[in-house]
PyMOL Python script that loads the backbone (N, CA, C, O; Angstrom):
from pymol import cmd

cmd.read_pdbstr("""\
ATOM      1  N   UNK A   1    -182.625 148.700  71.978  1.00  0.00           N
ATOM      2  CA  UNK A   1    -182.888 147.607  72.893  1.00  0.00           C
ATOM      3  C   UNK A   1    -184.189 147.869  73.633  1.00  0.00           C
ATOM      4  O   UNK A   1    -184.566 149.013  73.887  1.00  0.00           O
ATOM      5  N   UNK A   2    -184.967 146.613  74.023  1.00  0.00           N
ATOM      6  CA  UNK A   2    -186.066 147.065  74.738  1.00  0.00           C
ATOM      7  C   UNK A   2    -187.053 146.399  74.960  1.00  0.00           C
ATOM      8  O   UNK A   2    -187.507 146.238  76.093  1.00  0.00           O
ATOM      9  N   UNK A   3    -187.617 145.829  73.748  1.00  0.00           N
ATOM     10  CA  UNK A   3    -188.875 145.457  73.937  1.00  0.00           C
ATOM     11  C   UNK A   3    -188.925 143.746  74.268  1.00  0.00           C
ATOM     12  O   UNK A   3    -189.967 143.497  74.875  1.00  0.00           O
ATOM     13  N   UNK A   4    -188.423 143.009  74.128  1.00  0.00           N
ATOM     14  CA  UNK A   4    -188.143 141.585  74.409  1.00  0.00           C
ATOM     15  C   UNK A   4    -187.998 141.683  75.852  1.00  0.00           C
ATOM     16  O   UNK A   4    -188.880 141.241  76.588  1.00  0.00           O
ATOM     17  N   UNK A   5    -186.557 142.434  76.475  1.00  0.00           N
ATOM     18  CA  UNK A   5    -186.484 142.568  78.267  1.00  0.00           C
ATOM     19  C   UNK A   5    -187.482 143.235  78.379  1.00  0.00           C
ATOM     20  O   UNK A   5    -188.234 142.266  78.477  1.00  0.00           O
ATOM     21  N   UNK A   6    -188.251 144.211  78.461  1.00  0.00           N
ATOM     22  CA  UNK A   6    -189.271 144.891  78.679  1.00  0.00           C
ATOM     23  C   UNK A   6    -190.768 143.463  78.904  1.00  0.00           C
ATOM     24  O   UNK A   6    -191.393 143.143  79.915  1.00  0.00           O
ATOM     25  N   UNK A   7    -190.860 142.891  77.320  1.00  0.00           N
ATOM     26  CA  UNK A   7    -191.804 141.672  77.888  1.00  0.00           C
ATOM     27  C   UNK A   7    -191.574 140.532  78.781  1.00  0.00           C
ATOM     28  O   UNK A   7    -192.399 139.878  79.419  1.00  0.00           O
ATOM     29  N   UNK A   8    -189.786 140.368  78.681  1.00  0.00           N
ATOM     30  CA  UNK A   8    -189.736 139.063  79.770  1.00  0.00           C
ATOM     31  C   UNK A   8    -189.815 139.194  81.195  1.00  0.00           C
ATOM     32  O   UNK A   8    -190.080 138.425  82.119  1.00  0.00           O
ATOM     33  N   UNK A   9    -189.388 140.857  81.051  1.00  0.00           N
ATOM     34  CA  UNK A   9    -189.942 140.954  83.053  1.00  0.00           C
ATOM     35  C   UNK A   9    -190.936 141.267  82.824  1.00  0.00           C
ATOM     36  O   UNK A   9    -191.344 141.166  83.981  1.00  0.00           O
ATOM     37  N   UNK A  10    -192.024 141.689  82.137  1.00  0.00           N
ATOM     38  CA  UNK A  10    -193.250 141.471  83.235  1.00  0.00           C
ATOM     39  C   UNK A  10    -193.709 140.292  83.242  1.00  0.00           C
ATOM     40  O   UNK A  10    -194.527 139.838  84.042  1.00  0.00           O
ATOM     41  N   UNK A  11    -192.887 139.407  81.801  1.00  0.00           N
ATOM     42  CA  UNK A  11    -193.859 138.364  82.136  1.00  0.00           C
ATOM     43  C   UNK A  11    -193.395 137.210  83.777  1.00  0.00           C
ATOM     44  O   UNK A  11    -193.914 136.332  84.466  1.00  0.00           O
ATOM     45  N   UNK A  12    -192.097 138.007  83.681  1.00  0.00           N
ATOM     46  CA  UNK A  12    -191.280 136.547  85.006  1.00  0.00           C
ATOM     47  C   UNK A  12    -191.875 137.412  86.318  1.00  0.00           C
ATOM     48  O   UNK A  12    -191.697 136.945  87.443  1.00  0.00           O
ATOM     49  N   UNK A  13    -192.513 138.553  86.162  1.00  0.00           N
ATOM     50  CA  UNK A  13    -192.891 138.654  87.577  1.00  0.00           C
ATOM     51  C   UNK A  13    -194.401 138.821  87.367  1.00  0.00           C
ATOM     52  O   UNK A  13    -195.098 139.325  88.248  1.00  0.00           O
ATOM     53  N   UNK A  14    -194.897 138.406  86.221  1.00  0.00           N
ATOM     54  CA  UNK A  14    -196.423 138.252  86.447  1.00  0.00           C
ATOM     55  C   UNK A  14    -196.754 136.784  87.194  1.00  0.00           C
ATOM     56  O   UNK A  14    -197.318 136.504  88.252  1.00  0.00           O
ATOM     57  N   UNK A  15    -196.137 135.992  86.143  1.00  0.00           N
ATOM     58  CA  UNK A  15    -195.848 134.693  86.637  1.00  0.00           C
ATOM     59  C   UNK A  15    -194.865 134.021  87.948  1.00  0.00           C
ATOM     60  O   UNK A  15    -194.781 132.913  88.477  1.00  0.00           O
ATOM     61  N   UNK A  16    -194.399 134.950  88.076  1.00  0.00           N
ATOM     62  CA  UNK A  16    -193.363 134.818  89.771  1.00  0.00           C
ATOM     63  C   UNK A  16    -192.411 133.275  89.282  1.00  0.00           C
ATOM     64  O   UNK A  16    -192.319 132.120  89.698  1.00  0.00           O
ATOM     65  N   UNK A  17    -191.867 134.047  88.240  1.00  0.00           N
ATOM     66  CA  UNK A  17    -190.493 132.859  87.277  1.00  0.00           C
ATOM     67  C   UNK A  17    -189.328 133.840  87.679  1.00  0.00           C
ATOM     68  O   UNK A  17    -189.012 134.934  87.211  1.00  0.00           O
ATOM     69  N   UNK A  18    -188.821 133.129  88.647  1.00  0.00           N
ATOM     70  CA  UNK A  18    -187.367 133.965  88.743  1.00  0.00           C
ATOM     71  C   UNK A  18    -186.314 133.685  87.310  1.00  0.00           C
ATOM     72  O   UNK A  18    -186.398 132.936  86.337  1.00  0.00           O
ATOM     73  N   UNK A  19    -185.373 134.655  87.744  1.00  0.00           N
ATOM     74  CA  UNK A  19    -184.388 134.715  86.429  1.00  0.00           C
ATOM     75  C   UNK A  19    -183.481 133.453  86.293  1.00  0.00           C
ATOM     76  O   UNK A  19    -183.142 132.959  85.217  1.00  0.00           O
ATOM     77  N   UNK A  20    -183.188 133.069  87.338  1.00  0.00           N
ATOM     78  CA  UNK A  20    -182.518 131.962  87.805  1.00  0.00           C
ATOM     79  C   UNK A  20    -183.184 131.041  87.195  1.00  0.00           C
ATOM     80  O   UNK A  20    -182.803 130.641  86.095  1.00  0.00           O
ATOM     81  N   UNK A  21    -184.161 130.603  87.727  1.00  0.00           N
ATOM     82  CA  UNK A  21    -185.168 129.883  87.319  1.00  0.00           C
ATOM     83  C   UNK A  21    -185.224 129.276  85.736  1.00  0.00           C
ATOM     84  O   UNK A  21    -185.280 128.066  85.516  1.00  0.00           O
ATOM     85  N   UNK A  22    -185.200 130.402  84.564  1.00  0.00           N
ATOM     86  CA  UNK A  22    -185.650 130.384  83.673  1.00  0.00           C
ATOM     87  C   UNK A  22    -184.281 130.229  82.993  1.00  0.00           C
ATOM     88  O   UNK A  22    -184.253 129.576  81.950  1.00  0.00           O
ATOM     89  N   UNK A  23    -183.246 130.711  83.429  1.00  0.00           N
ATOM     90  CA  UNK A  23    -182.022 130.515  82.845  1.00  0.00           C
ATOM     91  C   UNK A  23    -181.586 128.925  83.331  1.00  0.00           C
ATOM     92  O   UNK A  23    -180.926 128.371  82.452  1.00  0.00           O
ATOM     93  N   UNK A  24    -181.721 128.430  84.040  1.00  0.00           N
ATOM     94  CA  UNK A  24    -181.309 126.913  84.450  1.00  0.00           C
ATOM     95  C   UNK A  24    -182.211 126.000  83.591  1.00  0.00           C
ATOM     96  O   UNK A  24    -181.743 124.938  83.180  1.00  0.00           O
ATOM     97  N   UNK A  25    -183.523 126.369  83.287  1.00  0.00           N
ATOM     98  CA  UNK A  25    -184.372 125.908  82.335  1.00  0.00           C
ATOM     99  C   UNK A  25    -183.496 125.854  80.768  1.00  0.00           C
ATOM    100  O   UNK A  25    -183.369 124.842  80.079  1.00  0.00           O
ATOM    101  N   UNK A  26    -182.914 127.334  80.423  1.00  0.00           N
ATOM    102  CA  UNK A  26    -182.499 127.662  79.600  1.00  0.00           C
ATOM    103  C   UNK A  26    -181.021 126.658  79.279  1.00  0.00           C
ATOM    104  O   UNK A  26    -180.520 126.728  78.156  1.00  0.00           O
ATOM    105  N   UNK A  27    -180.594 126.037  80.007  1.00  0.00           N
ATOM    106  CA  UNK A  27    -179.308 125.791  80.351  1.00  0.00           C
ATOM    107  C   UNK A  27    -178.497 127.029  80.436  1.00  0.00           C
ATOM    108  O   UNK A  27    -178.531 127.164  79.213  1.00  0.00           O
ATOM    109  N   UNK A  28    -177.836 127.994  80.800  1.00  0.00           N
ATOM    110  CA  UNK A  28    -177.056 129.023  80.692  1.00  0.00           C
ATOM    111  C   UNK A  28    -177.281 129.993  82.256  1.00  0.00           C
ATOM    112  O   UNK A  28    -178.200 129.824  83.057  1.00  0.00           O
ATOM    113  N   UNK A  29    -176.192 130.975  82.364  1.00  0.00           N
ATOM    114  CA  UNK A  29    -176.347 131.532  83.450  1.00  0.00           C
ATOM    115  C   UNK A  29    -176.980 132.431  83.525  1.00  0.00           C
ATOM    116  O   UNK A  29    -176.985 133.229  82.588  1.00  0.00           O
ATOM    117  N   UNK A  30    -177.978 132.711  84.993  1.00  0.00           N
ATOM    118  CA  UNK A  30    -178.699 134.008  85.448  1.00  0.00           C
ATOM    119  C   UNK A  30    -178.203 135.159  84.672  1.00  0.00           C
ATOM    120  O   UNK A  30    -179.086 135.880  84.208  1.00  0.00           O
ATOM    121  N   UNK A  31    -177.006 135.480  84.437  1.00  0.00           N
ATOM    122  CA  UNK A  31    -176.428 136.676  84.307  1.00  0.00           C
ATOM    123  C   UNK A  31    -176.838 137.470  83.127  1.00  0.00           C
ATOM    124  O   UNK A  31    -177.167 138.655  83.061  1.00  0.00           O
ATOM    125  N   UNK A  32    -176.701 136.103  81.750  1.00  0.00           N
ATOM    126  CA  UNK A  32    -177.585 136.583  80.723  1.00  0.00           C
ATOM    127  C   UNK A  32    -179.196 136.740  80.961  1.00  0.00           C
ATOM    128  O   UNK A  32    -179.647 137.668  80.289  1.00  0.00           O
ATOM    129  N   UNK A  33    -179.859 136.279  81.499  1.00  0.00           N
ATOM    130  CA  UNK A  33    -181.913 136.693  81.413  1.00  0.00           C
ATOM    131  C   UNK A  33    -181.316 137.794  82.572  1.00  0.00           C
ATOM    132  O   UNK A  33    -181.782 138.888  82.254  1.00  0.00           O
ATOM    133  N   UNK A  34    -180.524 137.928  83.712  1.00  0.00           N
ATOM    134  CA  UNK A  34    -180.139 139.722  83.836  1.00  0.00           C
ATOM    135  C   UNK A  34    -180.401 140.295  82.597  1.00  0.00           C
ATOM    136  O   UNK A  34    -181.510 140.683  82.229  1.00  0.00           O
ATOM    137  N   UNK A  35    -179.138 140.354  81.817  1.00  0.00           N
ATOM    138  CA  UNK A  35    -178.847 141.490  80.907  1.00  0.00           C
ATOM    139  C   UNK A  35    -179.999 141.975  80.228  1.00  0.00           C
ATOM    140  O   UNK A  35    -180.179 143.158  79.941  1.00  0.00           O
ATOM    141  N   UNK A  36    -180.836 140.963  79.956  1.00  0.00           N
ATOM    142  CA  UNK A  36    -182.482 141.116  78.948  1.00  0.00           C
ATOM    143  C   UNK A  36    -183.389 141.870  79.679  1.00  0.00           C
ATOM    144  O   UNK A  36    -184.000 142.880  79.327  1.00  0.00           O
ATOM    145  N   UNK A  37    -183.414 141.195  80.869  1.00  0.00           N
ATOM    146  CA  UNK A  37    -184.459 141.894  81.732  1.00  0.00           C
ATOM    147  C   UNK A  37    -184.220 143.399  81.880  1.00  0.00           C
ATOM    148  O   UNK A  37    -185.098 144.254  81.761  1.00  0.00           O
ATOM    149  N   UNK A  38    -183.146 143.585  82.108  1.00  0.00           N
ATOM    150  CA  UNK A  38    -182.077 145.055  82.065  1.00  0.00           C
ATOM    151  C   UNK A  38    -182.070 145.891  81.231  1.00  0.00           C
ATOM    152  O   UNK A  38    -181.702 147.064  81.287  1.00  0.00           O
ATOM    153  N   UNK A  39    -182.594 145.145  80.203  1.00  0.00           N
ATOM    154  CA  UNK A  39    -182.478 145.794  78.905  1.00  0.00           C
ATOM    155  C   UNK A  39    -180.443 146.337  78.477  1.00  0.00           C
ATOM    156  O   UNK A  39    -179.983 147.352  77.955  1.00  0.00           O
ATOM    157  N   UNK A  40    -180.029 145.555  78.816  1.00  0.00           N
ATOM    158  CA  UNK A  40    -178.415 145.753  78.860  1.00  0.00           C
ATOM    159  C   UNK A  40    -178.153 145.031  77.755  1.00  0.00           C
ATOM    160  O   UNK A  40    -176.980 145.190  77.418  1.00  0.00           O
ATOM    161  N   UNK A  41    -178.941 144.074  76.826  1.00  0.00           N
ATOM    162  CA  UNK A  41    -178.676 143.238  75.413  1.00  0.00           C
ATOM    163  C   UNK A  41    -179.800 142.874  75.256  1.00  0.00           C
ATOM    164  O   UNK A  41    -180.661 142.843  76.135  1.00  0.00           O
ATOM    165  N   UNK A  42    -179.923 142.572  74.179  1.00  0.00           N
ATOM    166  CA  UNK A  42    -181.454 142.202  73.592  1.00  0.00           C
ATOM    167  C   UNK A  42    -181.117 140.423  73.095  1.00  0.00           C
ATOM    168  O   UNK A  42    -180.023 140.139  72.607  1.00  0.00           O
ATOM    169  N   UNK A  43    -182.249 139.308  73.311  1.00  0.00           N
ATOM    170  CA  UNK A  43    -181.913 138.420  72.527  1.00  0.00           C
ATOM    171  C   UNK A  43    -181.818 138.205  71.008  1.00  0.00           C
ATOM    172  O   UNK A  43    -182.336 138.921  70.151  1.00  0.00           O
ATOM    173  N   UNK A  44    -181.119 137.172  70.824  1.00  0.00           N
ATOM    174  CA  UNK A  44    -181.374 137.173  69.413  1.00  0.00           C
ATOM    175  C   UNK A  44    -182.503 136.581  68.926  1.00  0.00           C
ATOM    176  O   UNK A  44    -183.310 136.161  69.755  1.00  0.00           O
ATOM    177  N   UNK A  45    -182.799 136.424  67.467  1.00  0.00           N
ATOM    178  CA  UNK A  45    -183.932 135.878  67.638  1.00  0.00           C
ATOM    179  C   UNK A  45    -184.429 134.364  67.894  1.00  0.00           C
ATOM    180  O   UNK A  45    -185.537 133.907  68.174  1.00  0.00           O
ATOM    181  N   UNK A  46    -182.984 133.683  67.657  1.00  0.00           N
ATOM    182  CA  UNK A  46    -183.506 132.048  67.887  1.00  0.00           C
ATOM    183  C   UNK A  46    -183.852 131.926  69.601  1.00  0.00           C
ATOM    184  O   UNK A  46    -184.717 131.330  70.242  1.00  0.00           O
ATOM    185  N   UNK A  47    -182.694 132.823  69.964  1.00  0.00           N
ATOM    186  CA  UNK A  47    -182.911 132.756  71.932  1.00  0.00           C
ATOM    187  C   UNK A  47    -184.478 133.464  71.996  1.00  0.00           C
ATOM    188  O   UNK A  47    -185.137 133.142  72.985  1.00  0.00           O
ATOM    189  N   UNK A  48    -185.056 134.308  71.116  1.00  0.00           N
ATOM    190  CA  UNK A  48    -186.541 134.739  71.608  1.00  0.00           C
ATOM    191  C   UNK A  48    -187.330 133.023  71.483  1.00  0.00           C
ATOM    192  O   UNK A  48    -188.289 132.764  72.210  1.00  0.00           O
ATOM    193  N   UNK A  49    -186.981 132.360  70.855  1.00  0.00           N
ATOM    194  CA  UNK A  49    -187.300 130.560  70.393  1.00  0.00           C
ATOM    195  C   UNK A  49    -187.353 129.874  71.595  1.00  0.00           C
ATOM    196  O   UNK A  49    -188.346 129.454  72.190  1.00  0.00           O
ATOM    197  N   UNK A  50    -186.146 129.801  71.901  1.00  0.00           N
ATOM    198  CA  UNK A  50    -185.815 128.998  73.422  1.00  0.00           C
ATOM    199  C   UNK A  50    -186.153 129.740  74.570  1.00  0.00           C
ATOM    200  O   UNK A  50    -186.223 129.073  75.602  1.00  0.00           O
ATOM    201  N   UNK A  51    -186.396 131.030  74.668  1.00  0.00           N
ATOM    202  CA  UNK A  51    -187.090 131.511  75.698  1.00  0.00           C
ATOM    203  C   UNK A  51    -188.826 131.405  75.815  1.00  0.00           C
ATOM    204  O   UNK A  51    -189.307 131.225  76.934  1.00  0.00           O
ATOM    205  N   UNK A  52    -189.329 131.470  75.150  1.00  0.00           N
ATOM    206  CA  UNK A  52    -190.402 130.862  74.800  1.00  0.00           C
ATOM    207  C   UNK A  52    -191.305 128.995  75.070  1.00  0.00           C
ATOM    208  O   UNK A  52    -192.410 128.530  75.350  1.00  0.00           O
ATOM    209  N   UNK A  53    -190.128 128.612  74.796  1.00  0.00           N
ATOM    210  CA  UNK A  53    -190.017 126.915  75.020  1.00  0.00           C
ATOM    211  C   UNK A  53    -189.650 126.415  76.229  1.00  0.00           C
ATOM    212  O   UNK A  53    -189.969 125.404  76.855  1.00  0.00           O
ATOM    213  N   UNK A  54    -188.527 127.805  76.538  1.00  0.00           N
ATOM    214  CA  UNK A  54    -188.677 127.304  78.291  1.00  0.00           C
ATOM    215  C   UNK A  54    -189.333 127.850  79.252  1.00  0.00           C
ATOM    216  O   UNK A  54    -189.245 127.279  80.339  1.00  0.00           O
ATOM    217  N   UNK A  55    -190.415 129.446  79.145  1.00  0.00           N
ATOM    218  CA  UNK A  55    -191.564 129.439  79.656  1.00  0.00           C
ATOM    219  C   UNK A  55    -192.552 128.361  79.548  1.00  0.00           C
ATOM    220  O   UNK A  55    -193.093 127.831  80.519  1.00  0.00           O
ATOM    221  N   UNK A  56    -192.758 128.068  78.341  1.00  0.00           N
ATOM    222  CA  UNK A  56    -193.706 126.863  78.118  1.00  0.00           C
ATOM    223  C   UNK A  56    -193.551 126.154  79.205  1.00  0.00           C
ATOM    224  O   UNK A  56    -194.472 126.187  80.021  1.00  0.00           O
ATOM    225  N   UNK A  57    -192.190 125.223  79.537  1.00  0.00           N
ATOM    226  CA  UNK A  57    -192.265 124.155  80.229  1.00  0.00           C
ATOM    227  C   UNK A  57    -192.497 124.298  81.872  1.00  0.00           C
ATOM    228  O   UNK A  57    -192.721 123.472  82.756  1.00  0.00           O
ATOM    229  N   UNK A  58    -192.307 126.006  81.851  1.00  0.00           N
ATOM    230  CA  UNK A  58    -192.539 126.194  83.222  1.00  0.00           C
ATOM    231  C   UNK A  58    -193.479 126.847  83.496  1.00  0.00           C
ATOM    232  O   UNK A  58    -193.763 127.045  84.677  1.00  0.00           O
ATOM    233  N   UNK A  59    -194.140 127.307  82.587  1.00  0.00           N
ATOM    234  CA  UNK A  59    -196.268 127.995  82.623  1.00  0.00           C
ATOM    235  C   UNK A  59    -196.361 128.192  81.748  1.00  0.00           C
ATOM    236  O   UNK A  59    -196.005 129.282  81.301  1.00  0.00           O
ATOM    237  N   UNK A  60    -197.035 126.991  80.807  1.00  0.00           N
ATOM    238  CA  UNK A  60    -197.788 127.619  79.640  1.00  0.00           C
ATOM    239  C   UNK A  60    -198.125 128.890  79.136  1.00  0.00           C
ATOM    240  O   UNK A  60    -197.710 129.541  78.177  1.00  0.00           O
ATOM    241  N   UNK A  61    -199.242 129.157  80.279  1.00  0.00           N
ATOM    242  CA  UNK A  61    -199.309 130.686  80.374  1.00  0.00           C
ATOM    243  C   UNK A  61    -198.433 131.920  79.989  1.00  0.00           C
ATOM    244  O   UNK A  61    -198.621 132.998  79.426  1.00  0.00           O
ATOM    245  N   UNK A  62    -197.409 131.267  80.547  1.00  0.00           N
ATOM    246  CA  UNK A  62    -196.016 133.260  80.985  1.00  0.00           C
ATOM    247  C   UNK A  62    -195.593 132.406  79.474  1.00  0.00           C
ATOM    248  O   UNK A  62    -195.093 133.283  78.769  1.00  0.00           O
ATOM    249  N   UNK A  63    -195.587 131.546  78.970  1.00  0.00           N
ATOM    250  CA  UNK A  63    -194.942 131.397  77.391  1.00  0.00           C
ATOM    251  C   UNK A  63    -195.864 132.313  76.526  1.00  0.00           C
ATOM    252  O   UNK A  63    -195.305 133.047  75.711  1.00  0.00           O
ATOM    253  N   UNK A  64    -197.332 132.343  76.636  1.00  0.00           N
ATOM    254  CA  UNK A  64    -198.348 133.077  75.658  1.00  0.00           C
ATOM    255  C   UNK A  64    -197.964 134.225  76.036  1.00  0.00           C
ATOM    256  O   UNK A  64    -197.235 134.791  75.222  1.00  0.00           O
ATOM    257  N   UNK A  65    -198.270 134.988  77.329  1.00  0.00           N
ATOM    258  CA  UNK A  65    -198.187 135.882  77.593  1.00  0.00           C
ATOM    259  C   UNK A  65    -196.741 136.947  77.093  1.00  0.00           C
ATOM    260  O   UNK A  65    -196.833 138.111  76.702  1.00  0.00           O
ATOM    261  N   UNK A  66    -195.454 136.140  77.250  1.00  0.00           N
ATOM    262  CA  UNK A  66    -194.616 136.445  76.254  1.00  0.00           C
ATOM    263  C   UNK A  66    -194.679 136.662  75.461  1.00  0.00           C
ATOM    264  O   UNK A  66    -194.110 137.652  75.001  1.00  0.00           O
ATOM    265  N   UNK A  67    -195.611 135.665  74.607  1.00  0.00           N
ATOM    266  CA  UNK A  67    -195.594 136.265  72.599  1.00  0.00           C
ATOM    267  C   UNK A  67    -196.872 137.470  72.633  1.00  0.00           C
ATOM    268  O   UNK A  67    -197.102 138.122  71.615  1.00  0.00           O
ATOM    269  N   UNK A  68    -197.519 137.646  73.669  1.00  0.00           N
ATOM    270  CA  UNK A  68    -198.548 138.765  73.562  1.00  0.00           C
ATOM    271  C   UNK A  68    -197.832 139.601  73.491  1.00  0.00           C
ATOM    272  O   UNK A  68    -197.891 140.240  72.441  1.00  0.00           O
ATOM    273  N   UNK A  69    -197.108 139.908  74.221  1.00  0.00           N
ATOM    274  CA  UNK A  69    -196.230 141.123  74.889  1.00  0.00           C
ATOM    275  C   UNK A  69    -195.267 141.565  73.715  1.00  0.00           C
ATOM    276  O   UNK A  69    -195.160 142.590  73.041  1.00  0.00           O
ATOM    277  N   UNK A  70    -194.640 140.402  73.759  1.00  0.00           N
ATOM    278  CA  UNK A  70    -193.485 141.212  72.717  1.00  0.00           C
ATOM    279  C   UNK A  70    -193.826 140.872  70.776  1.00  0.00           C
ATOM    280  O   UNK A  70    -193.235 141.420  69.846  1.00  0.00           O
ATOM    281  N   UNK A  71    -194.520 140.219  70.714  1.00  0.00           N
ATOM    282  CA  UNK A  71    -194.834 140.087  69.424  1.00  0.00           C
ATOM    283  C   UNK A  71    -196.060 140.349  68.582  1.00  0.00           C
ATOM    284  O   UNK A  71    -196.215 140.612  67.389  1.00  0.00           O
ATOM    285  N   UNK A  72    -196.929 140.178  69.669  1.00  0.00           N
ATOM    286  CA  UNK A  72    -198.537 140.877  68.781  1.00  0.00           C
ATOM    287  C   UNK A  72    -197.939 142.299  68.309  1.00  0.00           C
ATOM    288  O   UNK A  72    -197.458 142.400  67.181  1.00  0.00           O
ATOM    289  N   UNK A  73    -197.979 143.409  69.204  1.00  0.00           N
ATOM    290  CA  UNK A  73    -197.276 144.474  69.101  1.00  0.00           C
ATOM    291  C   UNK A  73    -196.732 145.012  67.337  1.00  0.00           C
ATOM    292  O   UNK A  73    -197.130 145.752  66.437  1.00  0.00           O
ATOM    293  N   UNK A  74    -195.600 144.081  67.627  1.00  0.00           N
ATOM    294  CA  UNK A  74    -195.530 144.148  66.233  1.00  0.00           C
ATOM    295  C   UNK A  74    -196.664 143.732  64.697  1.00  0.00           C
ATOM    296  O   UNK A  74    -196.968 144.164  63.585  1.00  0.00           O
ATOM    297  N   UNK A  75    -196.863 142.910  65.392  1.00  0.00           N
ATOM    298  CA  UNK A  75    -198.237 142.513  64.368  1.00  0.00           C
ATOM    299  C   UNK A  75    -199.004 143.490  64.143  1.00  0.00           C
ATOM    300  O   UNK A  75    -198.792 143.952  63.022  1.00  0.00           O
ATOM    301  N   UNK A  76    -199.602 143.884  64.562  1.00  0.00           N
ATOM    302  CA  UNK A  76    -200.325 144.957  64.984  1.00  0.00           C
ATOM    303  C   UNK A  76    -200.353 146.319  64.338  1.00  0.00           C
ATOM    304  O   UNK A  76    -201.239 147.147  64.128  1.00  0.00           O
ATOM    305  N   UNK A  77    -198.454 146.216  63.988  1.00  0.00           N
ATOM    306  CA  UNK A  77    -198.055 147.642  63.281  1.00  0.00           C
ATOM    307  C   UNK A  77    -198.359 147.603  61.755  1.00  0.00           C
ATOM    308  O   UNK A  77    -198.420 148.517  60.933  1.00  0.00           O
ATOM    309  N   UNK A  78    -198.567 145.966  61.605  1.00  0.00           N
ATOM    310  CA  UNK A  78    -198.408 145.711  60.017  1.00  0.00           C
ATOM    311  C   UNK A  78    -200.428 145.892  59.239  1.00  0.00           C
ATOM    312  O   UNK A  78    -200.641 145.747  58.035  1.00  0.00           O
TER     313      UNK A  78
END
""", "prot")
cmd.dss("prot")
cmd.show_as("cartoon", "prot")
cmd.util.cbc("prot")
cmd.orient("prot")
């Protein structure tokens, strides 16, 4: 587990997107973008989809900055 919660908090506190925030976006409760941020579960990959789509709608920005974070990375290795 790691690297997805690892990119979504910095990106929700680069961008000052509370968890709340992004999970009500998300439809679903705070408790899960806890667990991620926590690194206590990792998303799956369609939720890396909808997490993405609902940064979008709430800063463009913290949506890119997300796929920098957790997905160039990997690119990168290839």
């Amino acid at each position: 587990m790691g690297r997805a919660g690892r990119a979504l908090k910095e990106t929700l506190e680069t961008y000052a997107i509370s968890q709340n925030k992004l999970a009500v976006t998300m439809g679903m409760e705070r408790t899960v973008v806890y667990r991620w941020v926590h690194e206590r579960t990792d998303p799956t990959g369609e939720t890396i989809v909808e997490i993405v789509r609902s940064l979008n709608q709430l800063d463009p920005s913290a949506a890119k900055a997300f796929i920098a974070l957790y997905l160039i990375p990997v690119l990168n290795e290839y």
